[in-house]
matplotlib code that plots the C-alpha trace (Angstrom):
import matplotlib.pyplot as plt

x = [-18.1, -19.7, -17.2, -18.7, -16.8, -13.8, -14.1, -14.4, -11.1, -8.7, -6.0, -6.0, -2.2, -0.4, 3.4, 4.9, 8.5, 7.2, 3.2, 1.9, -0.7, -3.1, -2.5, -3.3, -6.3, -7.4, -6.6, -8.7, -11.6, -11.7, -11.3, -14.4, -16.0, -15.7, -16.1, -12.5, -11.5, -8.1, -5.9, -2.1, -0.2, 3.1, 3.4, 4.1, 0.4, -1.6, -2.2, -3.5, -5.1, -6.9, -7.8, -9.3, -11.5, -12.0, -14.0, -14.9, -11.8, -9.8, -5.9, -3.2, 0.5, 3.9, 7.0, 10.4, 9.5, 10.5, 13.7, 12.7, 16.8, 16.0, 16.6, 13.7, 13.5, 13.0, 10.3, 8.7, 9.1, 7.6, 4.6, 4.1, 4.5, 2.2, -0.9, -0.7, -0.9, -4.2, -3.1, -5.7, -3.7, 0.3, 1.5, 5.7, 9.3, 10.5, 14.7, 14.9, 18.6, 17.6, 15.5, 18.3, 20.4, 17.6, 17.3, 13.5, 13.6, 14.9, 11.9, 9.5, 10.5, 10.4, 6.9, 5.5, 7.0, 5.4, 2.2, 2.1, 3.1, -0.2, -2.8, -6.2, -4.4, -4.0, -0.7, 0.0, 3.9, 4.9, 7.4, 8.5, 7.9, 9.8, 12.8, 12.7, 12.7, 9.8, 11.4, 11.6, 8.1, 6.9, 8.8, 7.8, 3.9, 4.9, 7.1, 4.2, 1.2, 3.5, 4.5, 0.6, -0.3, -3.2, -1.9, 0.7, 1.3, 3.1, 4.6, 5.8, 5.3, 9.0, 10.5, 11.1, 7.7, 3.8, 1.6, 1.3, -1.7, 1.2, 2.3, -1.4, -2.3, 1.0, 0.0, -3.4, -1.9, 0.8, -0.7, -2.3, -6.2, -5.5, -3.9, -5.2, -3.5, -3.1, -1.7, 0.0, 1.9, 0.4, -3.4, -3.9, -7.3, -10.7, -10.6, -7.3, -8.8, -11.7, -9.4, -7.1, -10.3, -12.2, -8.3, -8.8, -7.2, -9.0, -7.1, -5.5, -3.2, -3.8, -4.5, -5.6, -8.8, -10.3, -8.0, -10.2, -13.2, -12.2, -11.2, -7.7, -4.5, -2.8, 1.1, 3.3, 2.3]
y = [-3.8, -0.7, 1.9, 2.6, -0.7, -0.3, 2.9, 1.0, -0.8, 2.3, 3.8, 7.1, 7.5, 10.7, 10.2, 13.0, 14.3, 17.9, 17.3, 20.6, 20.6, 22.1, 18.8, 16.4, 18.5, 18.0, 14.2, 14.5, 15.8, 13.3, 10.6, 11.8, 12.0, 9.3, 7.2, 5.5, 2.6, 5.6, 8.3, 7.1, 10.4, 11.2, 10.5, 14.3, 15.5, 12.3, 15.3, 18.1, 15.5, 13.8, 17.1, 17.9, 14.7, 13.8, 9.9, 10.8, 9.0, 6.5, 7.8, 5.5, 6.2, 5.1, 3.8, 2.3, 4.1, 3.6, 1.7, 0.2, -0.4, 1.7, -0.1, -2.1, 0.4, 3.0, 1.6, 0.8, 4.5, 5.9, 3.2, 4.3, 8.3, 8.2, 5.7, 9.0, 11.7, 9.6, 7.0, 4.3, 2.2, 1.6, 0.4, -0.7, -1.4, -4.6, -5.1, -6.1, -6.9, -9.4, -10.9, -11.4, -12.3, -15.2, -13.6, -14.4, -14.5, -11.2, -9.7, -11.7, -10.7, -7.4, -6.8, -9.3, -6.1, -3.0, -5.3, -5.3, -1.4, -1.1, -2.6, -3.1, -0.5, -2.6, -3.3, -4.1, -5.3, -3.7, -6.2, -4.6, -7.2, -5.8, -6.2, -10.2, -13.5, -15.7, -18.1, -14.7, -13.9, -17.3, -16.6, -13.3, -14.6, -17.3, -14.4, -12.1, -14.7, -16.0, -12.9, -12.0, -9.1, -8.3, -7.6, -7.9, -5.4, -5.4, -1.9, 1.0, 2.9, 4.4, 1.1, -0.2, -1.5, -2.3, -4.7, -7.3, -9.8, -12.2, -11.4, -11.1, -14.5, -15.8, -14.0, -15.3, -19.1, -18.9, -16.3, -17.5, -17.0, -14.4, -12.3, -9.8, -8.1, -4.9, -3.9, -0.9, 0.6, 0.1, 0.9, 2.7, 2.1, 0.7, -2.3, -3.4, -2.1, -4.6, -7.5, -7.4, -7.4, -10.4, -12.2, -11.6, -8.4, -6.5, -2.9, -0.6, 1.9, 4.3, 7.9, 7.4, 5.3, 9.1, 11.1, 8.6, 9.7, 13.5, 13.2, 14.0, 13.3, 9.9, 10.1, 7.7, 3.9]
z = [-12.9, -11.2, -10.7, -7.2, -6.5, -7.8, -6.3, -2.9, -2.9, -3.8, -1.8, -3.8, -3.4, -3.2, -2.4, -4.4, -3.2, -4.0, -2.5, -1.2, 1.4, -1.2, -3.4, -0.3, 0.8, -3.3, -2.1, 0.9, -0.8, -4.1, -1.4, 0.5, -2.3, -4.4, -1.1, -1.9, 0.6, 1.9, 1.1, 0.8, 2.0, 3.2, 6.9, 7.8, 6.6, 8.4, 11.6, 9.4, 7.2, 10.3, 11.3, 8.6, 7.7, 10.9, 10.9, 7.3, 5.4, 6.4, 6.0, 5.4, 5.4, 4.5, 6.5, 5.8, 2.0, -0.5, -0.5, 2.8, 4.3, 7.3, 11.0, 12.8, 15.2, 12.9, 11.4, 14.6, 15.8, 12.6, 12.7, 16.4, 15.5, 12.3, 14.2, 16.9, 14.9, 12.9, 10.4, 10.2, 8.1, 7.7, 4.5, 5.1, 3.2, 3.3, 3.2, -0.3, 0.9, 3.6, 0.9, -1.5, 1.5, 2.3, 5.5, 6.0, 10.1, 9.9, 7.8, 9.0, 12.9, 11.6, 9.9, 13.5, 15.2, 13.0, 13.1, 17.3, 17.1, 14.8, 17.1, 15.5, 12.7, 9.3, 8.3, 4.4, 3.5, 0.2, -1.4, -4.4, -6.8, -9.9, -7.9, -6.7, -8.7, -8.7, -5.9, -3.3, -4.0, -3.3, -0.1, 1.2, 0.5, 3.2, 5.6, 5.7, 6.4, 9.1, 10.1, 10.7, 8.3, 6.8, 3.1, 1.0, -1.4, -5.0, -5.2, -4.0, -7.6, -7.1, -8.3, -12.2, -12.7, -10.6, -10.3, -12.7, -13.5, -13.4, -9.7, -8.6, -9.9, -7.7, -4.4, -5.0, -4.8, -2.5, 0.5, 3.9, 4.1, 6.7, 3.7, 1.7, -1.8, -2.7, -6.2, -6.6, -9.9, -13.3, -12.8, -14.7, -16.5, -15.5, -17.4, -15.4, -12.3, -12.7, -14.0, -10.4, -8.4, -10.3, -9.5, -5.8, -5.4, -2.6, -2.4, -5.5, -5.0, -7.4, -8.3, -12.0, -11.5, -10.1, -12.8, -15.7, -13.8, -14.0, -17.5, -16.6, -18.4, -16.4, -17.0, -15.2, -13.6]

ax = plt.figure().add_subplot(projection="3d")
ax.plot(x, y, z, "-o")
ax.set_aspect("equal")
plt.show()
């Protein structure tokens, strides 16, 4: 596969606790660049970052991250704060508790409410995968098509594992036409990279795809 593709559907992620706004400039610039579908950066640099790419880069941000037990409203206040200062795209927390609770109303009420606060704004639902059983991820596939957002998302890359081929294969089969996939956590090469795409994956969230490019060391998932 051509790596201008690949390069196409990456969300080259930078969610560091210690990111400077030298490293998410570096960000900003690989990602106009390389042409890369986003930037994932902390919500507090989407402003400078907007100012500084302009309509050049599409910039996507966090909420509810990464352990995603924060209040409804708070998520809908961040979603609405980080669309105005220039976020294109919102990718959101789930309550892994309400999902072990078999609350489903509750999160699925929730990501219908962060998906009206985001307007025409795409709104991906990060579910955490290495955290549920098979039967929950069967049943978030079914919360978030109903709940009317545009992707469902594997990881949050802060958890105990990413994206598997296994967990792509299921959101392929069990996600509304409406529904898109992003993996995130564990792509770490080309080769795997191509495999998630050719299963229907259409977004990676990812910094290593670029460091391979660079012929950089890639540490971590």
């Amino acid at each position: 596969m051509d790596k201008k593709k690949i390069l196409s559907t990456v969300d080259h992620t930078l969610l560091s606790q210690t990111a400077t706004w030298e490293d998410i400039k570096r960000i900003c610039d690989e990602g106009m660049k390389y042409e890369v579908a986003s930037i994932c950066i902390p919500p507090s640099y989407i402003r400078e970052a907007k100012n500084y790419v302009g309509d050049k880069l599409a910039l996507c941000t966090v909420i509810g991250f990464p352990n995603g037990y924060m209040t409804k409203a708070t998520k809908i206040y961040e979603t609405m704060d980080a669309i105005a200062n220039g976020a294109d795209e919102i990718d959101m927390v789930i309550n892994l508790g309400h999902v072990k609770d078999k609350k489903y109303d509750l999160i699925e009420e929730e990501i219908r409410e962060i998906k009206k606060a985001c307007g025409s704004k795409i709104l991906k639902v990060i579910i955490e995968t290495c955290f549920l059983t098979e039967e929950e991820k069967i049943n978030m596939c079914k919360v978030v098509t109903n709940a009317g957002a545009d992707f469902i998302k594997t990881s949050t890359g802060f958890g105990t594992g990413g994206a598997t081929r296994e967990d792509i294969e299921l959101f392929v089969k069990h996600v509304g036409s409406n529904v898109k996939i992003k993996a995130a956590g564990g792509v770490r090469d080309l080769a795997t990279a191509e495999d998630f795409i050719n299963l229907g994956v259409s977004r990676l969230g990812t910094s290593s795809i670029i460091k391979i490019i660079n012929k950089e060391e890639v540490t971590g998932y």
